[in-house]
C-alpha positions as CSV (number, residue, x, y, z in Angstrom):
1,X,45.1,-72.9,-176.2
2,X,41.4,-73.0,-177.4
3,X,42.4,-74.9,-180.2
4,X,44.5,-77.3,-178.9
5,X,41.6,-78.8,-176.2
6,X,42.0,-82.6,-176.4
7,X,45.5,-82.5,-177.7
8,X,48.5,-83.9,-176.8
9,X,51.2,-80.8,-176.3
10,X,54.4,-81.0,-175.1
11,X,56.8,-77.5,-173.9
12,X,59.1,-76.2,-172.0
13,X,59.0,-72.5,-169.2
14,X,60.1,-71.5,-165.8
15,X,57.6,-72.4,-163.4
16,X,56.9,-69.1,-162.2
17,X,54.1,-70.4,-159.2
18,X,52.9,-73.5,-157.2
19,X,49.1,-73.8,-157.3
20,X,48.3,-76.2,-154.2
21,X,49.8,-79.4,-154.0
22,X,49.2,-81.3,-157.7
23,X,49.7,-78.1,-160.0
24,X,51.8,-75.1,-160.8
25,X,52.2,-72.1,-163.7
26,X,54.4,-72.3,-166.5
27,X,55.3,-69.1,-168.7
28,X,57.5,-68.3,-171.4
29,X,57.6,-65.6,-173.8
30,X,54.1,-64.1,-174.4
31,X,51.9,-67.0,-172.7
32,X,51.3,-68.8,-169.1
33,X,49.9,-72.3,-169.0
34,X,48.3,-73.7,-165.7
35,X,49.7,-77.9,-165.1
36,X,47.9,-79.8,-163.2
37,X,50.4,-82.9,-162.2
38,X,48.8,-85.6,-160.5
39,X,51.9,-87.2,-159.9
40,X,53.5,-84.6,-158.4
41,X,56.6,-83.8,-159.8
42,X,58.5,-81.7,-157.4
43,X,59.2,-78.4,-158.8
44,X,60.0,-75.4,-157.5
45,X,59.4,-71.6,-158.6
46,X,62.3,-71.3,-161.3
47,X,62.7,-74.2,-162.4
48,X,62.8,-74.7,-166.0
49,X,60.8,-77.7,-166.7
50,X,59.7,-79.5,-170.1
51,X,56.2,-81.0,-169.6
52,X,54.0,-83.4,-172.1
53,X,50.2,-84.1,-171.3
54,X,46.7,-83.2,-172.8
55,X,45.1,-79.7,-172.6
56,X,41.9,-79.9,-171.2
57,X,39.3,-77.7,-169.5
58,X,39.5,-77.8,-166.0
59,X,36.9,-79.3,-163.8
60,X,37.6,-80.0,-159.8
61,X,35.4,-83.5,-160.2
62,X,36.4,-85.1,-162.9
63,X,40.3,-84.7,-162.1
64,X,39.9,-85.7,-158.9
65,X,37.9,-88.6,-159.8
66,X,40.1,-89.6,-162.9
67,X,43.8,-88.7,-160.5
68,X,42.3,-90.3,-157.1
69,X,43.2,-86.6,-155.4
70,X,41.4,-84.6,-153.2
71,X,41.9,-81.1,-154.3
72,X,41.2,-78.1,-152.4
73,X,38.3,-76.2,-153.7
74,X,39.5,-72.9,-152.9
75,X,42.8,-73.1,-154.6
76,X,41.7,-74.3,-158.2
77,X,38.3,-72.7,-158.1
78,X,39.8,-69.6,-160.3
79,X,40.7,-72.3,-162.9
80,X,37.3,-74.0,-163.0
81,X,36.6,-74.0,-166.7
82,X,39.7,-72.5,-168.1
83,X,42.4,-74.7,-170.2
84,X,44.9,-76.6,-168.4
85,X,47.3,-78.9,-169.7
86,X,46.7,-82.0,-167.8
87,X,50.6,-83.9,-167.2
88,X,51.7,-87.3,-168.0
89,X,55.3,-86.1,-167.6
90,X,57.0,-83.4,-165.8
91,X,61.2,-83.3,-166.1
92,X,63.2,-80.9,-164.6
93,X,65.9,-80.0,-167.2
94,X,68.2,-76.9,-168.2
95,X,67.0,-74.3,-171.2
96,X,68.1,-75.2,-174.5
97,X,70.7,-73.0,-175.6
98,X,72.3,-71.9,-178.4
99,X,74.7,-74.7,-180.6
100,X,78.0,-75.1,-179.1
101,X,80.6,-73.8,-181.8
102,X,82.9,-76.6,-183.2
């Protein structure tokens, strides 16, 4: 994700935990991606989700500033500094699978 800070990125995973109340993990095959989703989309642990936003590095202030939330220091502090992708959208949806034969 280094590379990508300040860019738009969209993917798909299983949500695989909740992190408080505005964000949760996403992992597929080889990588894990903390989303922090101000508008809290409500997901549950293995749900397969598609989500577009920004990545970003993750500072308590400035999201909770920038989202109007009040997020609990104890819970995000492990992410303090690391990338995050930052959500505009969050949708629930099924894996992609392969083409259906004709």
């Amino acid at each position: 994700l280094d590379t990508l800070a300040g860019e738009p990125l969209t993917f798909a995973g299983n949500v695989t935990d909740l992190v408080g109340t505005t964000a949760f993990r996403v992992a597929g095959t080889g990588w894990d991606v903390v989303v922090v989703d101000a508008e809290q989309a409500q997901v549950e642990v293995g749900d397969y989700v598609e989500v577009t936003g920004t990545v970003r590095r993750f500072e308590l202030s400035p999201i909770e500033a920038e989202y109007g939330a009040e997020l609990e220091e104890a819970v995000y502090e492990p992410y303090v500094g690391r990338l995050v992708l930052v959500a505009d959208s969050v949708t629930v949806t099924e894996p992609a699978g392969p083409p259906a034969e004709a």
